[in-house]
C-alpha positions as CSV (number, residue, x, y, z in Angstrom):
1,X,38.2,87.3,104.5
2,X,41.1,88.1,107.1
3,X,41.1,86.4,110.4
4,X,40.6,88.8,113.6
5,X,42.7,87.5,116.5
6,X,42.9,90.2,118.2
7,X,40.2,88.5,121.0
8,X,42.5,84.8,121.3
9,X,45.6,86.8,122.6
10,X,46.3,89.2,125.6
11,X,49.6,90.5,124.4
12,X,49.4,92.5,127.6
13,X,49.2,89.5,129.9
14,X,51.8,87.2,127.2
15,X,54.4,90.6,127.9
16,X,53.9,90.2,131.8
17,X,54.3,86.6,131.6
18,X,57.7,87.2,129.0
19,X,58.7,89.9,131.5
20,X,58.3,88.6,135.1
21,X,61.0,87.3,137.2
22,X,61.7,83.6,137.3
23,X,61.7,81.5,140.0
24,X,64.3,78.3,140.0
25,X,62.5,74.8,141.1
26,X,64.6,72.5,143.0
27,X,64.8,68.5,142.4
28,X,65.9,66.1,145.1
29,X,68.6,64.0,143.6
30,X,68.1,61.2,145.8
31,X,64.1,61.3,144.4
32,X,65.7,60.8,141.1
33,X,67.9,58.4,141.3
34,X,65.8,55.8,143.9
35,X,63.7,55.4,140.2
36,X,63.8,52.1,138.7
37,X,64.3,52.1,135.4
38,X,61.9,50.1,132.8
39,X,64.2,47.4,132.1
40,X,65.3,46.8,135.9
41,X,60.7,46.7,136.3
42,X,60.7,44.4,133.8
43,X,63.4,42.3,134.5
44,X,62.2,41.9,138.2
45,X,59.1,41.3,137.1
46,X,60.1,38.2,134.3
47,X,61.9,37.0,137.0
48,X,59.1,36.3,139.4
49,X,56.9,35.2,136.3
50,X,59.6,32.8,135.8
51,X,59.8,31.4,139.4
52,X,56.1,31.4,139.7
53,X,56.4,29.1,136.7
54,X,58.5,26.6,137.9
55,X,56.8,25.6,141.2
């Protein structure tokens, strides 16, 4: 039995898609880099845990 696919794709709307112009996204830096990274969370966090501990 041979699968008909020919309802799952629009190869007209996939060609338009393949074809249309691109548009460029911009990221602010500063949004980027004011992240904290994991390990700077975690050792914040251990920190308090730690201080919270000894009072």
């Amino acid at each position: 039995m041979k699968y008909d696919c020919t309802n799952e794709f629009d190869l007209a709307l996939i060609y338009k898609k393949l074809t249309a112009q691109s548009t460029t996204q911009m990221v602010k830096a500063c949004n980027f880099f004011e992240q904290e990274d994991m390990l700077t969370k975690f050792q914040k966090k251990m920190a308090r845990a730690l201080a919270i501990a000894k009072q």
